[in-house]
Backbone as XML, in Angstrom:
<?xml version="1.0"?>
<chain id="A" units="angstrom">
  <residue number="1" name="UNK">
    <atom name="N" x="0.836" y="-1.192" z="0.000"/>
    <atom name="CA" x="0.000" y="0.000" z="0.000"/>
    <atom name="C" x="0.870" y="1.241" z="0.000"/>
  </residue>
  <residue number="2" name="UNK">
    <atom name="N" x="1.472" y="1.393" z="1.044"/>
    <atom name="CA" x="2.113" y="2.539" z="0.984"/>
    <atom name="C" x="3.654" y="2.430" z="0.440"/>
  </residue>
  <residue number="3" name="UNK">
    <atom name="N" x="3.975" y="1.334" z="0.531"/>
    <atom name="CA" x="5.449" y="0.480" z="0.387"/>
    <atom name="C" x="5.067" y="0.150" z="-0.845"/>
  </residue>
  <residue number="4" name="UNK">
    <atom name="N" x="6.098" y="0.868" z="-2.112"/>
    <atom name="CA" x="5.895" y="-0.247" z="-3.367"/>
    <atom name="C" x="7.518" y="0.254" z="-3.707"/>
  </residue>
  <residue number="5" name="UNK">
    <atom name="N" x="8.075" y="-0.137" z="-5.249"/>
    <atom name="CA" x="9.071" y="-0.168" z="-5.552"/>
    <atom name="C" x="8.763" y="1.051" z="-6.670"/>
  </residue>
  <residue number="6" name="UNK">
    <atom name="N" x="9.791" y="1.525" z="-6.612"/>
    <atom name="CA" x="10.468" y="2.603" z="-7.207"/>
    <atom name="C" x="11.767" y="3.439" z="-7.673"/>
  </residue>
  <residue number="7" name="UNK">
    <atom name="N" x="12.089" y="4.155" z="-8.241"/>
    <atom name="CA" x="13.673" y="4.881" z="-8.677"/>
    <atom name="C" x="14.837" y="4.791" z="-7.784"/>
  </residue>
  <residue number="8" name="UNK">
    <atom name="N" x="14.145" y="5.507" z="-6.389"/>
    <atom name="CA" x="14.964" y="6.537" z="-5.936"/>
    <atom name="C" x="15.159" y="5.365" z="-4.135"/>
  </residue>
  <residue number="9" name="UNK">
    <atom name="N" x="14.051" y="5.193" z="-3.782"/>
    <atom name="CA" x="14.342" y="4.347" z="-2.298"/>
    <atom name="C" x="13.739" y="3.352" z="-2.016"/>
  </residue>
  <residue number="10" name="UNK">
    <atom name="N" x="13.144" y="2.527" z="-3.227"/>
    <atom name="CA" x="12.589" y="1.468" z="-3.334"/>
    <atom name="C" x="11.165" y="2.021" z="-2.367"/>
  </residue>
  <residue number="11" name="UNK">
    <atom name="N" x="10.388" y="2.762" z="-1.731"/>
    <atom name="CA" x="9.102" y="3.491" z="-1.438"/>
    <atom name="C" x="8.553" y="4.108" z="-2.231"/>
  </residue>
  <residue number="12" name="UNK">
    <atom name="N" x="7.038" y="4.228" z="-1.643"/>
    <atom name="CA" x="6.529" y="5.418" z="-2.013"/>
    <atom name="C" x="5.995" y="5.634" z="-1.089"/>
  </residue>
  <residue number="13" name="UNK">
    <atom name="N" x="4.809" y="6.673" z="-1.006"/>
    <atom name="CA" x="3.857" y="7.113" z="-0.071"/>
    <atom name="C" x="2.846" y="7.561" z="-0.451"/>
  </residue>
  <residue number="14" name="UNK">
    <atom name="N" x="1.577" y="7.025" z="-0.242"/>
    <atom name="CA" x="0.604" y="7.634" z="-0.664"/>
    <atom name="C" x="0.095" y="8.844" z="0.246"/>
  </residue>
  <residue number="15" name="UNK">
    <atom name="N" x="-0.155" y="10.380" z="0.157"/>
    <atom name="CA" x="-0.962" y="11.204" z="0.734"/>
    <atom name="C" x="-1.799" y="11.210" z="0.693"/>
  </residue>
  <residue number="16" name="UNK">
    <atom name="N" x="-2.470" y="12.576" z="1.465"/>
    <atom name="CA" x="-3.703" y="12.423" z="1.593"/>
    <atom name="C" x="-4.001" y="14.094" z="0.380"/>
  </residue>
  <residue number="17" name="UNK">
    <atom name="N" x="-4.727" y="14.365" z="0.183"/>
    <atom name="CA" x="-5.264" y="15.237" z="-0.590"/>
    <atom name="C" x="-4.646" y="16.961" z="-0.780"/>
  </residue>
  <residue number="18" name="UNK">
    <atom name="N" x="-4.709" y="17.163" z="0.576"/>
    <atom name="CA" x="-4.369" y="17.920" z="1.334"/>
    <atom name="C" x="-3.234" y="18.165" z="1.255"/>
  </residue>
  <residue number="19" name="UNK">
    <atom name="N" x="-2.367" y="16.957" z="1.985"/>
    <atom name="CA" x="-0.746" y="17.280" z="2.025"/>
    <atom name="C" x="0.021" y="17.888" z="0.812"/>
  </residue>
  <residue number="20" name="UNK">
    <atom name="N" x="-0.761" y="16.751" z="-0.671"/>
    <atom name="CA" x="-0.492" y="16.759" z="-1.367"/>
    <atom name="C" x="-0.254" y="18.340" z="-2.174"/>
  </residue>
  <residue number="21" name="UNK">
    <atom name="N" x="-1.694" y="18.788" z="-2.534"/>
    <atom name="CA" x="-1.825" y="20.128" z="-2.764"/>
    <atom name="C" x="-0.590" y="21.190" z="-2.161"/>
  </residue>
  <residue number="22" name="UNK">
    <atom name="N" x="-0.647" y="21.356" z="-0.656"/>
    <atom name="CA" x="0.227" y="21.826" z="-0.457"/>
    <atom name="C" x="1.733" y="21.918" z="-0.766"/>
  </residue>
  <residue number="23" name="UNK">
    <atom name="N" x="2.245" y="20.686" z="-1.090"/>
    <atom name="CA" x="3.720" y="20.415" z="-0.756"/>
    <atom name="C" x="3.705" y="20.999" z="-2.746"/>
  </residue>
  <residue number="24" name="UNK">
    <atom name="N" x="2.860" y="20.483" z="-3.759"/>
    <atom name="CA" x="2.990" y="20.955" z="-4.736"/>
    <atom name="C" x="2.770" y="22.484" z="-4.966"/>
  </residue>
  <residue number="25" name="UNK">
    <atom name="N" x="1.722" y="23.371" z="-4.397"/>
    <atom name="CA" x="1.715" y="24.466" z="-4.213"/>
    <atom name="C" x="3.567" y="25.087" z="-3.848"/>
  </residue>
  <residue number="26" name="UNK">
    <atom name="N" x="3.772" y="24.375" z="-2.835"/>
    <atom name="CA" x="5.022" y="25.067" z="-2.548"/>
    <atom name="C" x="5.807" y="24.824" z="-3.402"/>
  </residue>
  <residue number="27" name="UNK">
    <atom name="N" x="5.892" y="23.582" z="-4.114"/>
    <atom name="CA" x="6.912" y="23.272" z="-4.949"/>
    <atom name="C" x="7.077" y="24.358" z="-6.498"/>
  </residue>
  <residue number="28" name="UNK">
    <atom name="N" x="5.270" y="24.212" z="-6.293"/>
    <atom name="CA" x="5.636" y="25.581" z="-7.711"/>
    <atom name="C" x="5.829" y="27.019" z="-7.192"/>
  </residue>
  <residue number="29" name="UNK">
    <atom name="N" x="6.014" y="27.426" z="-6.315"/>
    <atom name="CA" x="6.180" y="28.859" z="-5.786"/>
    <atom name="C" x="8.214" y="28.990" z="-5.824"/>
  </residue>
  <residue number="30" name="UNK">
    <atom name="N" x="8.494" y="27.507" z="-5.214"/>
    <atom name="CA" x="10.007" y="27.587" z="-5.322"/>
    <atom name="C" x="10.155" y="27.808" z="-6.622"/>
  </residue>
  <residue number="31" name="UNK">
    <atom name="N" x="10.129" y="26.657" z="-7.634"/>
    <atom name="CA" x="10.024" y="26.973" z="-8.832"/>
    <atom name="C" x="9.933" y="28.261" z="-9.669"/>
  </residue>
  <residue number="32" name="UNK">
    <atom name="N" x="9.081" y="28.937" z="-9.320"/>
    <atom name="CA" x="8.579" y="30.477" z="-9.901"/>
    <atom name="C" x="10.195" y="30.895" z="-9.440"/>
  </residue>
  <residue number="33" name="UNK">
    <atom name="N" x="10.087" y="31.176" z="-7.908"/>
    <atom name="CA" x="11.385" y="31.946" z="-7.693"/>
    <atom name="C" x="12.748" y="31.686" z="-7.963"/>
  </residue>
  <residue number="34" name="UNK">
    <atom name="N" x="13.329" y="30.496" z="-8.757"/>
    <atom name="CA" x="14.115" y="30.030" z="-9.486"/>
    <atom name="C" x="13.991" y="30.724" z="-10.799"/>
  </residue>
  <residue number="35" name="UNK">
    <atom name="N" x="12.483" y="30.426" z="-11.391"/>
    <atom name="CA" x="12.749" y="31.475" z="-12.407"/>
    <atom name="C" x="12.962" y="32.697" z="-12.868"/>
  </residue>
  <residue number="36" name="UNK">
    <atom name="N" x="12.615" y="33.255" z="-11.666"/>
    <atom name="CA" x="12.911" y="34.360" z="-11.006"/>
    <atom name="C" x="14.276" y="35.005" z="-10.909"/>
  </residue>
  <residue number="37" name="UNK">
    <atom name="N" x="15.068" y="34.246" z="-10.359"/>
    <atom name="CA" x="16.420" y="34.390" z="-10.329"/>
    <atom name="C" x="17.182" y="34.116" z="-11.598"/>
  </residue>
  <residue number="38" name="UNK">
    <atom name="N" x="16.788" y="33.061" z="-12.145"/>
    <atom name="CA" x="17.406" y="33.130" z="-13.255"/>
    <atom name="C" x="17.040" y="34.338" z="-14.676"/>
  </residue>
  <residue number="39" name="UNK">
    <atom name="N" x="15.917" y="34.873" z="-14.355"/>
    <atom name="CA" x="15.267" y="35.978" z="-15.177"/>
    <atom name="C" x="16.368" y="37.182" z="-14.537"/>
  </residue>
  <residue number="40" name="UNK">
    <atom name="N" x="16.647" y="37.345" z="-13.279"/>
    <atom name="CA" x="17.509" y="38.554" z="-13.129"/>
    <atom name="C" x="19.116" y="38.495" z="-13.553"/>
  </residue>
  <residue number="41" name="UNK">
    <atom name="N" x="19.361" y="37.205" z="-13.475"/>
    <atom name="CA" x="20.920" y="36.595" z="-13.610"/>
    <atom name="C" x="20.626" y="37.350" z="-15.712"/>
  </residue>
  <residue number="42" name="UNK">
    <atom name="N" x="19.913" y="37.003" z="-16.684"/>
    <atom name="CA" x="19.925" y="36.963" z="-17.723"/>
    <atom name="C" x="20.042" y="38.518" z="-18.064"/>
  </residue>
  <residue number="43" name="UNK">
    <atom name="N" x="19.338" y="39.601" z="-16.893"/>
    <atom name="CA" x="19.232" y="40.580" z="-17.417"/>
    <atom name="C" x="20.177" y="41.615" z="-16.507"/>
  </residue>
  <residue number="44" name="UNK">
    <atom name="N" x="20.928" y="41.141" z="-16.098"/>
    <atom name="CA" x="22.300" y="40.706" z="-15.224"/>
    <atom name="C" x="21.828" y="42.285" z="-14.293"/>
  </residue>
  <residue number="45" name="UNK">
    <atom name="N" x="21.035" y="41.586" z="-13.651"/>
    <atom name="CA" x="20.517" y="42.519" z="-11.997"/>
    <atom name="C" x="21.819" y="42.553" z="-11.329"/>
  </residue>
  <residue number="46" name="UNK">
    <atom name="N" x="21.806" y="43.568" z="-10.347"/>
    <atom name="CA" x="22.987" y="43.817" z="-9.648"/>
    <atom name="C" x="23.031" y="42.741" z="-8.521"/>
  </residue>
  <residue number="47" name="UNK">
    <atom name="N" x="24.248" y="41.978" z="-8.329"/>
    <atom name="CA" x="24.217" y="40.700" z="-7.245"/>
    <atom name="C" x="24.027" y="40.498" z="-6.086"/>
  </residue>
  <residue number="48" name="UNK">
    <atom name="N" x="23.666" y="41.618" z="-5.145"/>
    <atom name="CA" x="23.072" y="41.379" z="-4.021"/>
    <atom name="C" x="21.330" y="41.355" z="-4.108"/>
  </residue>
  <residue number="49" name="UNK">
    <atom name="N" x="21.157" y="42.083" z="-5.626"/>
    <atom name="CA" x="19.558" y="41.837" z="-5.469"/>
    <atom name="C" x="19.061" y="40.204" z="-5.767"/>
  </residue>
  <residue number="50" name="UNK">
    <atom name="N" x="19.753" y="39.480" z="-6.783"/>
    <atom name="CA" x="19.828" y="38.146" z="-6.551"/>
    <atom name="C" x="20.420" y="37.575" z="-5.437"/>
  </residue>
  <residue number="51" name="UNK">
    <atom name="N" x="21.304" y="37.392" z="-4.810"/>
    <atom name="CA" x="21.530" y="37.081" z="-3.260"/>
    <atom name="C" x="20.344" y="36.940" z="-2.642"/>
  </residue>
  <residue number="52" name="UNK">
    <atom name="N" x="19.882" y="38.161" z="-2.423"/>
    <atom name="CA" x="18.672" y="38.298" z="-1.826"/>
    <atom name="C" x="17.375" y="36.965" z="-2.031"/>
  </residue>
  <residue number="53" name="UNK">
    <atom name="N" x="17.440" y="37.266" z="-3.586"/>
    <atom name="CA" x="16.492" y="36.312" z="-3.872"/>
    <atom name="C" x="16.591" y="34.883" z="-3.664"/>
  </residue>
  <residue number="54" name="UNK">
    <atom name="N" x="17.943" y="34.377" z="-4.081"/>
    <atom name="CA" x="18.872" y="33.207" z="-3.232"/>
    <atom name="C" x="17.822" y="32.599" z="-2.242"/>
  </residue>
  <residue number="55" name="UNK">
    <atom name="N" x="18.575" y="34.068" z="-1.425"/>
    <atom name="CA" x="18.359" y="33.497" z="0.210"/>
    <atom name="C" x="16.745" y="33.118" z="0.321"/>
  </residue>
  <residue number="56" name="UNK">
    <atom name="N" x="16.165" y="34.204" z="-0.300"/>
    <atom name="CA" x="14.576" y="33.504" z="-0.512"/>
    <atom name="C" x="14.319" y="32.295" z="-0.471"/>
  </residue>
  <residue number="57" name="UNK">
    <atom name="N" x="14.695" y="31.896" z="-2.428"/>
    <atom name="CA" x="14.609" y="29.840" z="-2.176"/>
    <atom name="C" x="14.891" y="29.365" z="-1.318"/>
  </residue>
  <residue number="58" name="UNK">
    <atom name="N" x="15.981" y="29.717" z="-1.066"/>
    <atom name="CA" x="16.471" y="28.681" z="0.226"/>
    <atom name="C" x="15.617" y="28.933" z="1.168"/>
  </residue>
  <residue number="59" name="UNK">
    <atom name="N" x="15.250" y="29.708" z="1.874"/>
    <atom name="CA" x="13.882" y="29.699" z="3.296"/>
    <atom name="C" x="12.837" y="28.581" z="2.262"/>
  </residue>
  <residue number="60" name="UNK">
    <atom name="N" x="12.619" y="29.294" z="1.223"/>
    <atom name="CA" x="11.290" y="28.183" z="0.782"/>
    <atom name="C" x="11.483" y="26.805" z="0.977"/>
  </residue>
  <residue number="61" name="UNK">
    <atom name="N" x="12.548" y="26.484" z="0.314"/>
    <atom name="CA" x="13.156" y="25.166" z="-0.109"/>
    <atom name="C" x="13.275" y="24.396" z="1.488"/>
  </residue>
  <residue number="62" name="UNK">
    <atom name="N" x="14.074" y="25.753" z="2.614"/>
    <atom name="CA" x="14.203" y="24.521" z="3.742"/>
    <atom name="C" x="12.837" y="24.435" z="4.359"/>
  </residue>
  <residue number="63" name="UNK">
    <atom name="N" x="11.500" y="25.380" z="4.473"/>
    <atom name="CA" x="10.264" y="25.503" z="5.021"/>
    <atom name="C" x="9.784" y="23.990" z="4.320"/>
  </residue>
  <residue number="64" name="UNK">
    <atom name="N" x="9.893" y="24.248" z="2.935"/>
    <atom name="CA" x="9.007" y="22.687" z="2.347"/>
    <atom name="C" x="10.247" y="21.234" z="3.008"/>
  </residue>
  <residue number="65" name="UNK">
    <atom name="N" x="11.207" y="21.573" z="3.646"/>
    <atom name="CA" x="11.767" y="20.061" z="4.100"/>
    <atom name="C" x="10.950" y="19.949" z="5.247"/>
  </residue>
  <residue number="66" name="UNK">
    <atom name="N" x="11.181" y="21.094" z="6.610"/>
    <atom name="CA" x="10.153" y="20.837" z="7.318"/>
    <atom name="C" x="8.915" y="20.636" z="7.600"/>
  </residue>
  <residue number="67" name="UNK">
    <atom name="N" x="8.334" y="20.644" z="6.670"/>
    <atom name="CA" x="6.978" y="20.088" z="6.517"/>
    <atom name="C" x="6.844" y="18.346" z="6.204"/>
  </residue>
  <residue number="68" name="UNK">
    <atom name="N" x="7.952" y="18.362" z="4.995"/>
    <atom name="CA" x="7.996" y="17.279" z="4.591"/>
    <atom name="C" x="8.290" y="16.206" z="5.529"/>
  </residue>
  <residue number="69" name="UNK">
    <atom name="N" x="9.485" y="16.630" z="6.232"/>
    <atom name="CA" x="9.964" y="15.994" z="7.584"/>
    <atom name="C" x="8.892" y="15.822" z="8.580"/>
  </residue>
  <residue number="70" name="UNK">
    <atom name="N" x="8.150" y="16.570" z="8.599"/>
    <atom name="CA" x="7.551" y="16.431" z="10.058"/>
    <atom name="C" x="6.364" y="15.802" z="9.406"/>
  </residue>
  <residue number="71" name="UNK">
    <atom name="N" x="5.662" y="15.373" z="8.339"/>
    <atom name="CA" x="4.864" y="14.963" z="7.795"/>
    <atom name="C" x="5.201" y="13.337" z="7.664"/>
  </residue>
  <residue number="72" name="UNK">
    <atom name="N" x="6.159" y="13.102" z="7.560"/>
    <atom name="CA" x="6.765" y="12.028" z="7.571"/>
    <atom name="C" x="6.898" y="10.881" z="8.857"/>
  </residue>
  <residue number="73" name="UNK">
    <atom name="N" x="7.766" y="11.888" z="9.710"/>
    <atom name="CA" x="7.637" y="11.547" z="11.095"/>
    <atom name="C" x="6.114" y="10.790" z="11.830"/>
  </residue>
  <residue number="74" name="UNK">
    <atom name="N" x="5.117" y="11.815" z="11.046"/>
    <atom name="CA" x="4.192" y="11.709" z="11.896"/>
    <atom name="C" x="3.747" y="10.682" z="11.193"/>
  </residue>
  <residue number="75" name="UNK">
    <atom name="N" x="3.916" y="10.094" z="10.164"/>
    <atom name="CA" x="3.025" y="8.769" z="9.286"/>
    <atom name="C" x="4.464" y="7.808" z="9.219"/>
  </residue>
  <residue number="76" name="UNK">
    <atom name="N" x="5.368" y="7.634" z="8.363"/>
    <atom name="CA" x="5.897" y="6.442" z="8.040"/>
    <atom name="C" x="6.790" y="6.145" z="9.368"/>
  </residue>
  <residue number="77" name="UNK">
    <atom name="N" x="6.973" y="7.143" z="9.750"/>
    <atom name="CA" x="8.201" y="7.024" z="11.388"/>
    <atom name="C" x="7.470" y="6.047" z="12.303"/>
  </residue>
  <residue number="78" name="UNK">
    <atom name="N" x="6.376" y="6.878" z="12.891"/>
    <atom name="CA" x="5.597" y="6.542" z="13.764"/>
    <atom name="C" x="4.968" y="5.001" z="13.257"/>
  </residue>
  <residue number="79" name="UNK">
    <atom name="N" x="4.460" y="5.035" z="12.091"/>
    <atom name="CA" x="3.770" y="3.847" z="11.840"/>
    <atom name="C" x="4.678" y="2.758" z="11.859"/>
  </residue>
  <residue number="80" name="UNK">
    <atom name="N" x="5.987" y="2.995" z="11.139"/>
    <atom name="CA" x="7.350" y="1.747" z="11.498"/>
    <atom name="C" x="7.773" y="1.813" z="12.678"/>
  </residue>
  <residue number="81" name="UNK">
    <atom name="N" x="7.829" y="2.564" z="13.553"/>
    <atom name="CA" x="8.461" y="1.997" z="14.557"/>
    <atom name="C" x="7.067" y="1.815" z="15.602"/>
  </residue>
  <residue number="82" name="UNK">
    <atom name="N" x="5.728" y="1.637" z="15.483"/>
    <atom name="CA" x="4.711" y="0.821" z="16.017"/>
    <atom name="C" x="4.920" y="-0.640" z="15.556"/>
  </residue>
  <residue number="83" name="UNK">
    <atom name="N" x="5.065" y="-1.187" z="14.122"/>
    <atom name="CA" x="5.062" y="-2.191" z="13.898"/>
    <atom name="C" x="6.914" y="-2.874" z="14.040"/>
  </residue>
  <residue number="84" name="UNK">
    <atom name="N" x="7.350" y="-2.075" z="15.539"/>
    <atom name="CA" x="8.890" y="-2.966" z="15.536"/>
    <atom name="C" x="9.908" y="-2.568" z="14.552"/>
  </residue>
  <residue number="85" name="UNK">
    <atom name="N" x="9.488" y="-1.879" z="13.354"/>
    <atom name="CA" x="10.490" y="-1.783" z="11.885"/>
    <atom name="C" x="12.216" y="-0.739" z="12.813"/>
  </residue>
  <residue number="86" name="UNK">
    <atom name="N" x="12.961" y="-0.997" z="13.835"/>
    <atom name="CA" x="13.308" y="-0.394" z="14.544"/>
    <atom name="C" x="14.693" y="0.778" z="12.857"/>
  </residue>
  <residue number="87" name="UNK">
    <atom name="N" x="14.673" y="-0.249" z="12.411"/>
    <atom name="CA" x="15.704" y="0.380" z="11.035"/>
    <atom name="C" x="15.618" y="1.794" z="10.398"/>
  </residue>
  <residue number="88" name="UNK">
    <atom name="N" x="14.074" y="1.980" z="10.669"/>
    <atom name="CA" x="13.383" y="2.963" z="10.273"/>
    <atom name="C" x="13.931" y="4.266" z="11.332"/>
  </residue>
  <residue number="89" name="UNK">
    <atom name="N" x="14.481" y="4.290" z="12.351"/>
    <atom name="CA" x="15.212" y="5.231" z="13.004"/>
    <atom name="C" x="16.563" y="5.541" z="12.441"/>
  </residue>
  <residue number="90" name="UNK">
    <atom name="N" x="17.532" y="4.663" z="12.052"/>
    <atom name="CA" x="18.606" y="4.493" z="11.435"/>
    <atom name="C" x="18.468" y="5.580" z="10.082"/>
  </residue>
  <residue number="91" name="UNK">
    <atom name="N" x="17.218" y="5.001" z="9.294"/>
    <atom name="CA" x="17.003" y="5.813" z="8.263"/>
    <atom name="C" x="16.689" y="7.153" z="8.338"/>
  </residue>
  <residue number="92" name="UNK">
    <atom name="N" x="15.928" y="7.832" z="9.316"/>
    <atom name="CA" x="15.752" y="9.030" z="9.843"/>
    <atom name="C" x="17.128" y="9.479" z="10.238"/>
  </residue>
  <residue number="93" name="UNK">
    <atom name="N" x="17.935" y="9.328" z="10.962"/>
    <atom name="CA" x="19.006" y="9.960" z="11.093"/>
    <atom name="C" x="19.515" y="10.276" z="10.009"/>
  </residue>
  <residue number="94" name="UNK">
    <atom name="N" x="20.269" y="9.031" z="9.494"/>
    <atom name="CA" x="20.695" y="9.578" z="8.043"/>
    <atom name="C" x="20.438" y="10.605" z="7.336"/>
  </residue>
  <residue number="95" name="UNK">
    <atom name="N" x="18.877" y="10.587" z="7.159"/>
    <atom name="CA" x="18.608" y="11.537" z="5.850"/>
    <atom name="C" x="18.392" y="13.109" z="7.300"/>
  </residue>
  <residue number="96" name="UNK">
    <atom name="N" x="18.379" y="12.992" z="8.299"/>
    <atom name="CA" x="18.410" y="14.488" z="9.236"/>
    <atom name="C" x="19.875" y="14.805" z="8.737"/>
  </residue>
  <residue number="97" name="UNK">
    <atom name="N" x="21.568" y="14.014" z="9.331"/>
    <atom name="CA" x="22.295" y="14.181" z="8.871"/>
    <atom name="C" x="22.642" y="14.555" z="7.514"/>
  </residue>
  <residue number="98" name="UNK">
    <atom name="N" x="21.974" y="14.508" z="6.598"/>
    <atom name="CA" x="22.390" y="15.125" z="5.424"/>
    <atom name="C" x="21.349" y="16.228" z="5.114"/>
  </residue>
  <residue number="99" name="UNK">
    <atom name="N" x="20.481" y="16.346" z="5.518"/>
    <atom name="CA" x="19.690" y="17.779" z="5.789"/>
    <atom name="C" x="20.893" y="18.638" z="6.424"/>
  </residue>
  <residue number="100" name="UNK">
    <atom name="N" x="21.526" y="17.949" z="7.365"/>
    <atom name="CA" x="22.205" y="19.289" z="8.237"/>
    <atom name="C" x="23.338" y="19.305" z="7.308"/>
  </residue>
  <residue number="101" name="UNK">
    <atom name="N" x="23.858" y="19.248" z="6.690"/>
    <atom name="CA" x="24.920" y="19.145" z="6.099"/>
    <atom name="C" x="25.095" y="21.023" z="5.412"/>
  </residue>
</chain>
């Protein structure tokens, strides 16, 4: 159901409606502001006003991990380590550790 095979970590996850919308909402707002930046880089804006914008994505980009993260936590974390899956902590670190990176 929620476990199938795939590209990237042999998972998937199904959402719920909701989550979904959102996390894509955000995903196209990052998006926009990528194009964004790259629209000022072309018309070669002065570089702290891109900086600026930079730093933007990046708040977006790390706001949509924490969501993602804590969305996560609260369904595949919680639900594996109810059913014993104790590995599933192992895997959370990891991918926190390379968040912090």
């Amino acid at each position: 159901m929620e476990e199938e095979k795939s590209c990237c970590s042999h998972k998937t996850k199904e959402r719920s409606e909701k989550e979904y919308k959102d996390l894509i909402h955000r995903l196209n707002r990052i998006e926009g502001q990528i194009r964004g930046i790259k629209g000022m880089v072309e018309k070669n804006a002065y570089c702290t006003d891109i900086l600026t914008q930079v730093a933007a994505a990046n708040a977006a980009l790390n706001s949509f991990n924490k969501v993602l993260l804590a969305n996560h936590i609260r369904t595949c974390v919680a639900r594996d380590i109810r059913e014993g899956k104790d590995e599933t902590i192992d895997e959370l670190v990891v991918t926190l550790q390379k968040l912090m990176r």
